[in-house]
C-alpha positions as CSV (number, residue, x, y, z in Angstrom):
1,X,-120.0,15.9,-109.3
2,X,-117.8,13.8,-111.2
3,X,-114.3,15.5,-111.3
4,X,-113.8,15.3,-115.3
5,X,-117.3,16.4,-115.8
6,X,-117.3,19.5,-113.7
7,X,-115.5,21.6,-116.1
8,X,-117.8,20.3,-118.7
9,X,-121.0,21.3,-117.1
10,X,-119.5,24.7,-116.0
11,X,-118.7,25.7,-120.1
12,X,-121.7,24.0,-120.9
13,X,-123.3,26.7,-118.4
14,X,-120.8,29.5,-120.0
15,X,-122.2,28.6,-123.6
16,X,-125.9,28.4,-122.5
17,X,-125.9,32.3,-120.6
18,X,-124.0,33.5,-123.4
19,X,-126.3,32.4,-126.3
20,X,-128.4,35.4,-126.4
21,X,-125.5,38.0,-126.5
22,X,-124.0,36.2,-129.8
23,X,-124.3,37.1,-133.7
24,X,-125.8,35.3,-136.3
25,X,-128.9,33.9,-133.7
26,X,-131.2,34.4,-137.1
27,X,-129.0,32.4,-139.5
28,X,-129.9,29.0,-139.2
29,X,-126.4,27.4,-140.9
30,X,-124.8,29.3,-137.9
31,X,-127.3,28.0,-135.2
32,X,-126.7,24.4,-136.9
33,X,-122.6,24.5,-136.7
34,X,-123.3,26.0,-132.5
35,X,-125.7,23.1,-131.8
36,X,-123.8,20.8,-133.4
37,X,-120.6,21.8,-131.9
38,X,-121.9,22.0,-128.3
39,X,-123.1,18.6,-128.6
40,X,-119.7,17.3,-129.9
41,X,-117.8,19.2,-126.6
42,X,-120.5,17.8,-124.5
43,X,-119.8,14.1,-125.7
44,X,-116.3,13.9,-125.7
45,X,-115.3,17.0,-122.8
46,X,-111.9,17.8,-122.2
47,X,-108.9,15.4,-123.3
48,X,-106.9,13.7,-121.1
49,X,-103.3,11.8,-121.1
50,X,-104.9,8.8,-122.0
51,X,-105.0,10.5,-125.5
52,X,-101.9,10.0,-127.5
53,X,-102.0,13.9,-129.0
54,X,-102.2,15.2,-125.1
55,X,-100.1,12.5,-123.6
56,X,-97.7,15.2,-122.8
57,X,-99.9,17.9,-121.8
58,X,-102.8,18.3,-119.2
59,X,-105.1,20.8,-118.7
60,X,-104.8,21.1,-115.0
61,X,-103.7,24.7,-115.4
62,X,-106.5,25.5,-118.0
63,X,-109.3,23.8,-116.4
64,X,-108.3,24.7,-112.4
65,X,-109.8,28.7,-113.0
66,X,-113.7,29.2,-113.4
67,X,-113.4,31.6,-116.3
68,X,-115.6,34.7,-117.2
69,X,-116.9,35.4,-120.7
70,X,-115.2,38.0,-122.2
71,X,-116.0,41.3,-120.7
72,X,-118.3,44.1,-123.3
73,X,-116.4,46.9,-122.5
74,X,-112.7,48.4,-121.2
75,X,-111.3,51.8,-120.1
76,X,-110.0,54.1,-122.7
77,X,-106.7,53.2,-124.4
78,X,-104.5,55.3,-125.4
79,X,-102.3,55.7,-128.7
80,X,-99.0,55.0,-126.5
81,X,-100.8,51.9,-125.3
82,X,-101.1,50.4,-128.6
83,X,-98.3,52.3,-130.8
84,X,-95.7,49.7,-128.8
85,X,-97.3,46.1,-130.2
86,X,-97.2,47.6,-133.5
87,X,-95.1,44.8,-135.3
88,X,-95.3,46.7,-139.4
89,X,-94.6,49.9,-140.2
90,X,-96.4,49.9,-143.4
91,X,-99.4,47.7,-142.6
92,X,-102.0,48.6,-144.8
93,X,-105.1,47.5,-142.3
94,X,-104.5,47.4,-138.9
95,X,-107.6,45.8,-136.9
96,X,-107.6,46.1,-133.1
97,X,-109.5,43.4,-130.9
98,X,-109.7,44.0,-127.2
99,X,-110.8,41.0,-124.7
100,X,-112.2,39.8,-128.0
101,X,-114.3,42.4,-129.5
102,X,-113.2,44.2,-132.5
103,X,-112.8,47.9,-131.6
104,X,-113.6,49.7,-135.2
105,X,-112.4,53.6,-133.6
106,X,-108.7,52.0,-132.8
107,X,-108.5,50.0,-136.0
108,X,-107.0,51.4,-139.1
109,X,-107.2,51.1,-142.7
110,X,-104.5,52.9,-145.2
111,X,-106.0,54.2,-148.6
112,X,-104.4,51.3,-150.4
113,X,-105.7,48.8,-149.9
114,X,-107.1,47.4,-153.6
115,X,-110.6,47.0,-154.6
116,X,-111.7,43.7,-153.7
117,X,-110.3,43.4,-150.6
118,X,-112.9,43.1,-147.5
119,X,-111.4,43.4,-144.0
120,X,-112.9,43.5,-140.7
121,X,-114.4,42.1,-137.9
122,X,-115.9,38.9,-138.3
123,X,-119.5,39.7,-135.9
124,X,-119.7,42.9,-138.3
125,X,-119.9,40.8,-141.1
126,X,-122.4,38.4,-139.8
127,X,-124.7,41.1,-138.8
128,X,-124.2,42.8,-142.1
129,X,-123.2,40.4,-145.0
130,X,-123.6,36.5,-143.5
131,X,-123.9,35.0,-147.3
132,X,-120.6,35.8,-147.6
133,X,-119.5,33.8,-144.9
134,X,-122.5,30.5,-145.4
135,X,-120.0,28.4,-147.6
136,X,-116.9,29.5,-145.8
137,X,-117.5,29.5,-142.2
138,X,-116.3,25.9,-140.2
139,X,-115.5,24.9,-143.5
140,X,-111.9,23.5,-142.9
141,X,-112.6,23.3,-138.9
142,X,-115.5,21.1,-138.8
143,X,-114.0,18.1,-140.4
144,X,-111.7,17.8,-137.5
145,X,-113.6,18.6,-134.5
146,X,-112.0,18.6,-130.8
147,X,-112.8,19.7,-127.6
148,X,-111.2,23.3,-128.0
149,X,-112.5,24.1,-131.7
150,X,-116.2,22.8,-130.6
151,X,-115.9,25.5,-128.2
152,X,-114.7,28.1,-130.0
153,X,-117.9,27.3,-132.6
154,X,-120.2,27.3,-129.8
155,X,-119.0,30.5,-128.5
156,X,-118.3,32.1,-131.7
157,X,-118.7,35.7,-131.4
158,X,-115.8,38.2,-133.4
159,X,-112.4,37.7,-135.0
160,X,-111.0,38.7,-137.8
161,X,-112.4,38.5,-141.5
162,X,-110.4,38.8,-144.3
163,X,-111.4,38.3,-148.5
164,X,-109.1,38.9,-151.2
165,X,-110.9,38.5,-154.5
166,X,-109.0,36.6,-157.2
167,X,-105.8,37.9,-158.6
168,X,-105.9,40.6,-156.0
169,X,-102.1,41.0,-154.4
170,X,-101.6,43.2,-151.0
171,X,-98.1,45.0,-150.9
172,X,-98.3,45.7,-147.2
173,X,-99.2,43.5,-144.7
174,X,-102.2,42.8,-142.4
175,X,-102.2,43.5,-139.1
176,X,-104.3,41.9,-136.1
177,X,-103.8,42.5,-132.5
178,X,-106.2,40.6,-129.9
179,X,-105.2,42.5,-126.8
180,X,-106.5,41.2,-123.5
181,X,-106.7,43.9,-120.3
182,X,-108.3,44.7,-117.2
183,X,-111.0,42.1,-116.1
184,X,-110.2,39.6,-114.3
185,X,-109.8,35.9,-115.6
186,X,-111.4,36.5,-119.0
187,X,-111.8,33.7,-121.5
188,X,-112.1,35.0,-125.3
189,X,-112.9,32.8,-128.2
190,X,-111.7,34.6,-131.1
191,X,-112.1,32.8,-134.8
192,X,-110.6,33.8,-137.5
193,X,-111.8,33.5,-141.2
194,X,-108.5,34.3,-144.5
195,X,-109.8,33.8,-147.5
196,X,-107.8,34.4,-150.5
197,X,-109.4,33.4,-154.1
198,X,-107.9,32.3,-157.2
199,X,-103.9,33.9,-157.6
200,X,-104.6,36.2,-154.7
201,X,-101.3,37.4,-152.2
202,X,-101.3,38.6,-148.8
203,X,-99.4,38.6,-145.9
204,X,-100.9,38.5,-142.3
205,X,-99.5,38.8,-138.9
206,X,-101.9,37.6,-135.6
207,X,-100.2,38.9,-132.9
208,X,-102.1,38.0,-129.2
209,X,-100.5,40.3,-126.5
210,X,-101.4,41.4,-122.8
211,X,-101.7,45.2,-121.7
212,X,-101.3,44.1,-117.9
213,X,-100.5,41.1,-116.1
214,X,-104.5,39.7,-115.9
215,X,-104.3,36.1,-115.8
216,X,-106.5,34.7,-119.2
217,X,-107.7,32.1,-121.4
218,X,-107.6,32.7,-125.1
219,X,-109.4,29.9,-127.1
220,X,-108.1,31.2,-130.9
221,X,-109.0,29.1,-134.4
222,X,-108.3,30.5,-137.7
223,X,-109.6,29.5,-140.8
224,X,-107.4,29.8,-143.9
225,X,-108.8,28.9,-147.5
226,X,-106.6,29.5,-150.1
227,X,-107.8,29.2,-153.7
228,X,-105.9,27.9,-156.8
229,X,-102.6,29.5,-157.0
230,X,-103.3,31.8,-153.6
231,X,-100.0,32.8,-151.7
232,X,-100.2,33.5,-148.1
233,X,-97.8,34.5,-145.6
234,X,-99.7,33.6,-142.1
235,X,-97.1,34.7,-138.6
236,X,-98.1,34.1,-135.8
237,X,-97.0,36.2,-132.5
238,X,-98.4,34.7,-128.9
239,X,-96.3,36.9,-126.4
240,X,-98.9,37.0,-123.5
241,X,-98.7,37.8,-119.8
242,X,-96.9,35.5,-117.6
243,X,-100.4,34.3,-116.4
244,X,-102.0,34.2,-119.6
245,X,-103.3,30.6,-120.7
246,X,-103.6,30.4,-124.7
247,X,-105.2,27.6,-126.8
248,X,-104.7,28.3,-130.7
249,X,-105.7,26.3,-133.6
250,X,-104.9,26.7,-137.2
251,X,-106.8,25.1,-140.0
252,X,-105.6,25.1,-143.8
253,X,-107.5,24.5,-146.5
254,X,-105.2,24.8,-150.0
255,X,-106.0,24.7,-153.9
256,X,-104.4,23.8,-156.7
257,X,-100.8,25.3,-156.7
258,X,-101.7,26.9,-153.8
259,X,-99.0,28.1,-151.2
260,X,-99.1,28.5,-147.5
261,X,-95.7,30.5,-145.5
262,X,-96.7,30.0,-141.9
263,X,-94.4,31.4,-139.2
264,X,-95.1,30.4,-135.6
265,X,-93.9,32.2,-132.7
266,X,-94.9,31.1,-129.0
267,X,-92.9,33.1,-126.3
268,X,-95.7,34.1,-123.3
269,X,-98.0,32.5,-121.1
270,X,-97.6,29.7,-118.0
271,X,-99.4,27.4,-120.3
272,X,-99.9,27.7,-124.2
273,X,-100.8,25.2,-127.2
274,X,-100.6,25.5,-130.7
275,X,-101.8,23.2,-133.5
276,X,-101.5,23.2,-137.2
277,X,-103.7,21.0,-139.4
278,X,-103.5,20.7,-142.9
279,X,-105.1,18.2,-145.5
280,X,-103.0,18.6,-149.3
281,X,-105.6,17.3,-151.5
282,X,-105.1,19.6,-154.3
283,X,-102.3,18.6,-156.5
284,X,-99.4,21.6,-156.5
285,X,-100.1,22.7,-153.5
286,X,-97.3,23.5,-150.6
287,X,-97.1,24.0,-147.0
288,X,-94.0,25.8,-144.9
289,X,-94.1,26.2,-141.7
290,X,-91.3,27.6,-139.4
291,X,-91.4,27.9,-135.6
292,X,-89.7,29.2,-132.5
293,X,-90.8,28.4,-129.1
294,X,-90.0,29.5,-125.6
295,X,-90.7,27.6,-122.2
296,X,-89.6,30.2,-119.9
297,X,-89.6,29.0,-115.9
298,X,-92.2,26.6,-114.6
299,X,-94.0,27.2,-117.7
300,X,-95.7,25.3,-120.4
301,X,-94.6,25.7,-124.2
302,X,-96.7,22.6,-126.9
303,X,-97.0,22.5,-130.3
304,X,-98.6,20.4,-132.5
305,X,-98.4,19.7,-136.2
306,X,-100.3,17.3,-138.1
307,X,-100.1,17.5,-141.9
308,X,-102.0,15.3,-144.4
309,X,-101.0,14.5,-147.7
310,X,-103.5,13.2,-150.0
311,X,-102.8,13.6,-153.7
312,X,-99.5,13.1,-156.0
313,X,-97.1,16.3,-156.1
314,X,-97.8,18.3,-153.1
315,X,-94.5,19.6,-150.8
316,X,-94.5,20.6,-147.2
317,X,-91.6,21.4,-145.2
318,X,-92.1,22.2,-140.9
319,X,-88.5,23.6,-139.2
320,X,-89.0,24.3,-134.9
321,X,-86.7,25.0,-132.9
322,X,-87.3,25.6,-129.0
323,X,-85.5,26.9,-126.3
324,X,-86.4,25.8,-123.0
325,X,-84.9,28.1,-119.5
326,X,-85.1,27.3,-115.9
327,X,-87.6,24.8,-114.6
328,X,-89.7,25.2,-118.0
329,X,-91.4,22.5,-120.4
330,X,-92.0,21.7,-124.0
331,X,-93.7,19.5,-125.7
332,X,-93.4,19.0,-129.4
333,X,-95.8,16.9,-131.2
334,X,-95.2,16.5,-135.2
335,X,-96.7,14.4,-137.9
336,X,-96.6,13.8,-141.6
337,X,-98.9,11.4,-143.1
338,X,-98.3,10.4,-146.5
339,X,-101.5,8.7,-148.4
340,X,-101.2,5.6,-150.4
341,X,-102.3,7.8,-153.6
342,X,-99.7,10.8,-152.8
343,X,-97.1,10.0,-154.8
344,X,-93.9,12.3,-155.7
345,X,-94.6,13.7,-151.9
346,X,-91.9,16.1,-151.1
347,X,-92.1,16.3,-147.0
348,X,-89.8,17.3,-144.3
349,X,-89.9,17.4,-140.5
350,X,-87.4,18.9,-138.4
351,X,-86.9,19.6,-134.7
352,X,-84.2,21.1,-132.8
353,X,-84.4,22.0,-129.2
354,X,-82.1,23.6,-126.5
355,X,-82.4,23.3,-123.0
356,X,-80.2,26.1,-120.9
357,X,-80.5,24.5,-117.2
358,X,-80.4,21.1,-116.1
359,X,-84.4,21.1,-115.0
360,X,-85.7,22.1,-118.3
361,X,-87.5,19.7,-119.9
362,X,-88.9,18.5,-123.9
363,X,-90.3,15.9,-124.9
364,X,-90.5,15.7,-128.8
365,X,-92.0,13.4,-131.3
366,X,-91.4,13.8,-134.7
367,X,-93.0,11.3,-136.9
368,X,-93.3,10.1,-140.9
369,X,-96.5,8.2,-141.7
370,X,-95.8,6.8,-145.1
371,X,-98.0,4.5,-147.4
372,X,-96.9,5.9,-150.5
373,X,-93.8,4.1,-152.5
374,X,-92.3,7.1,-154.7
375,X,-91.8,10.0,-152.2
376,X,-89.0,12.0,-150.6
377,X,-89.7,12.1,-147.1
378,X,-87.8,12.7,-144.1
379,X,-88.1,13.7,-140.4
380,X,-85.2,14.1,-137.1
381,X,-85.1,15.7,-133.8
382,X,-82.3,17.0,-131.6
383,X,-81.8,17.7,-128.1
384,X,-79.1,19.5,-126.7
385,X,-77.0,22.1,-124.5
386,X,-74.8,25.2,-125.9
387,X,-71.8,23.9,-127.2
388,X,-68.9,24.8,-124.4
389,X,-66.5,25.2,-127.4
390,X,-68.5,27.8,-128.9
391,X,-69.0,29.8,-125.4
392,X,-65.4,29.7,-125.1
393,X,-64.5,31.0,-127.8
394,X,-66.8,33.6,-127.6
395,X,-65.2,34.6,-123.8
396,X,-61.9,34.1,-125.0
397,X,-62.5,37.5,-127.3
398,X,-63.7,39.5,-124.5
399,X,-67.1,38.7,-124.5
400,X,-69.0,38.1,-120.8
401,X,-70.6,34.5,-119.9
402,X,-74.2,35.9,-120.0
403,X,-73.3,37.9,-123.3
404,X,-72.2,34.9,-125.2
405,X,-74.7,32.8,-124.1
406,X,-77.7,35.4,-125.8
407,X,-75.8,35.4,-128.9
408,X,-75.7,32.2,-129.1
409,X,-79.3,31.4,-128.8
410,X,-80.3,34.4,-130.9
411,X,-78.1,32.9,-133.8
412,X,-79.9,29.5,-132.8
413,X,-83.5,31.0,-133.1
414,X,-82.8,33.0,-136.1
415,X,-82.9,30.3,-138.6
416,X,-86.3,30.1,-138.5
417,X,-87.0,34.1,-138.5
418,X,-84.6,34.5,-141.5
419,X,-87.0,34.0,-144.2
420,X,-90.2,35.9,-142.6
421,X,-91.1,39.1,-145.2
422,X,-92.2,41.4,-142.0
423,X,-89.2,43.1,-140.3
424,X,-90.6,44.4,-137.3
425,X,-91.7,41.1,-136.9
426,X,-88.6,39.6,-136.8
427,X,-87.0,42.5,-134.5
428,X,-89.8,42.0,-132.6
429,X,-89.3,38.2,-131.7
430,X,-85.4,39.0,-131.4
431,X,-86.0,42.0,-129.0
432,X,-88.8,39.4,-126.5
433,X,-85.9,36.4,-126.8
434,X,-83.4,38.6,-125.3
435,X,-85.0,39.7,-122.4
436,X,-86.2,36.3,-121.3
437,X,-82.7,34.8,-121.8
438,X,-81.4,38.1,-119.9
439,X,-84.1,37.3,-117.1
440,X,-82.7,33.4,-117.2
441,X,-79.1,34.5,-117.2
442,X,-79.5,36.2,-114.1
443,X,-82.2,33.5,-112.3
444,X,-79.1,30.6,-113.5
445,X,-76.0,32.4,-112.5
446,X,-76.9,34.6,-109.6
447,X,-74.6,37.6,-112.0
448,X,-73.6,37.8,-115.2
449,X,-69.9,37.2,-115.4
């Protein structure tokens, strides 16, 4: 068989003896959007280099394992095993997914949370309450259909769900943990579904973490649909195993006025993507997005951005930094497109990445599509080592090689982390930076001096 179409036929096979085991087989809008989908992934399979969004990037590492589906059932976990990803002290819902599959008896829900606020898993809610989800569901995915989301459609089995009815405003935060352990080379397809109506305000944190070392493949998409005037703050942890590989996708749907805080953070796995799209075609609206990555050693960091602006008066603003170690690699792929009728755009593009060995590697491309004549626009990218100045100064006041160097990078990475609401978060992201560069420090200099 044809090399490129092996994988093709073998997740064709995947979707096909998975069928009967998925939700929603008796709503036909869902069995429309899996059909459809499978016959999109079939047509156009995997992307290659020859595509200018994956020249960068193959899928060698992705597409070289023959992945299980996601397994129905784990060991017992413990309270200890969880209590340590906990990234908010005062989360008002916490929802647990393991290999996929929400797990209702570790999940949590405080008494606050306001009336009008429906949380849980998303097969739940297709069992129990699908015309909820009939106008909502691949609404902002399906216009932009690759390879990846198709396959998350056609395999589309639990996530996360999350409706905040209008003017409804969450103090604490949301919390989701996908947690993958145990069976060897799982692939989960989680989708998630945030929909916040007219003036609502939440803040959610997706955090994707490994109990053991398991090699996986975590296909991810979230949906967010914000309604006039709806503030979200969306952060994003991926801090998998070493072995994990992790596709995610991020689609953004925005009202009038609307405004959308995403924080990205990508620090685990030998091979991880993430891609933000978002279309502005409601006048008002922003979009800010910050992001950190990490390429540790002989490992694969990419992110992709593409934002869309489509009417007059909309802002959007995207700050990543990256920081690559060793013999690591990261891509960076950004893009503002500015339509002829989106006057007074306000839109910024930033990159800035540092490389802490002479192997690591980036390529970035920042770029500014405008067709628009009265806008503010403006994108740049930087590559660079540590300042020697600034690491001797630091020595000069007592302070070891290996010590200045962290401190240095944390102050680097912390730009973007300043402004996220979640503290543990934060501390979080801080506490996972460290050790890698600690781990780098000792891989680069045989000792710390």
């Amino acid at each position: 068989m044809n090399a490129v179409l092996e994988p093709v036929e073998r997740y064709r096979a995947l979707v096909d003896a998975a069928a009967p085991l998925l939700p929603g087989a008796h709503l036909d809008w869902l069995v429309a959007q899996r059909t459809e989908a499978l016959e999109h992934f079939v047509q156009t399979g995997f992307p290659s280099r020859k595509q200018e969004a994956w020249r960068y990037t193959g899928l060698e590492r992705v597409l070289e394992e023959s992945w299980a589906p996601q397994a129905e059932s784990v060991g017992t976990l413990k309270e200890a095993d969880l209590a340590r990803f906990r990234l908010s002290e005062d989360a008002c819902v916490r929802l647990l997914f393991v290999n996929g599959r929400w797990m209702p008896e570790l999940s949590s829900a405080a008494t606050e949370v306001p009336v009008g606020v429906q949380v849980g898993g998303l097969r739940a809610a297709l069992e129990e309450q699908p015309e909820q989800l009939v106008h909502r569901l691949g609404l902002a995915a399906r216009s932009r259909q690759s390879s990846f989301t198709a396959l998350n459609t056609a395999l589309l089995d639990d996530g996360a769900w999350l409706q905040v009815s209008a003017n409804t405003r969450l103090e604490a935060p949301i919390e989701i943990l996908y947690l993958t352990v145990g069976q060897e080379r799982t692939a989960i397809h989680p989708r998630n579904l945030l929909v916040l109506e007219e003036g609502a305000q939440a803040t959610v944190i997706e955090h994707y973490a490994s109990l053991d070392a398991t090699p996986c493949f975590t296909n991810s998409l979230s949906e967010v649909l914000l309604g006039a005037g709806a503030r979200l703050e969306h952060a994003r942890l991926q801090d998998e195993s070493a072995g994990a590989r992790h596709m995610g996708n991020v689609f953004i749907e925005q009202g009038e006025r609307s405004y959308y805080r995403g924080i990205s953070v990508n620090l685990g796995g030998l091979w991880s993507r993430c891609e933000y799209h978002n279309r502005l075609q409601h006048t008002g609206a922003r979009c800010d997005l910050d992001g950190l990555y990490v390429a540790g050693d002989r490992r694969l960091s990419d992110v992709h951005l593409e934002i869309e602006h489509g009417v007059p008066g909309c802002d959007s603003r995207q700050r990543f930094k990256g920081i690559v170690l060793g013999r690591g690699r990261a891509v960076f792929d950004g893009l503002i497109r500015v339509q002829p009728d989106a006057q007074k755009t306000d839109a910024h593009l930033s990159n800035d990445n540092l490389l802490l060995s002479r192997d690591a590697e980036v390529d970035t491309k920042p770029q500014l599509e405008i067709y628009a004549d009265d806008v503010k626009c403006s994108h740049g990218t930087t590559v660079g080592q540590l300042e020697p100045a600034q690491v001797f100064y630091l020595r000069s006041r007592g302070i070891a090689a290996g010590v200045a160097r962290r401190m240095l990078c944390l102050g680097f990475a912390t730009e973007v982390l300043q402004d996220c609401s979640v503290t543990g978060f934060t501390e979080r992201v801080q506490r996972r930076l460290q050790e890698h560069l600690e781990d780098t420090v000792v891989t680069l200099n045989g000792k710390e001096e």
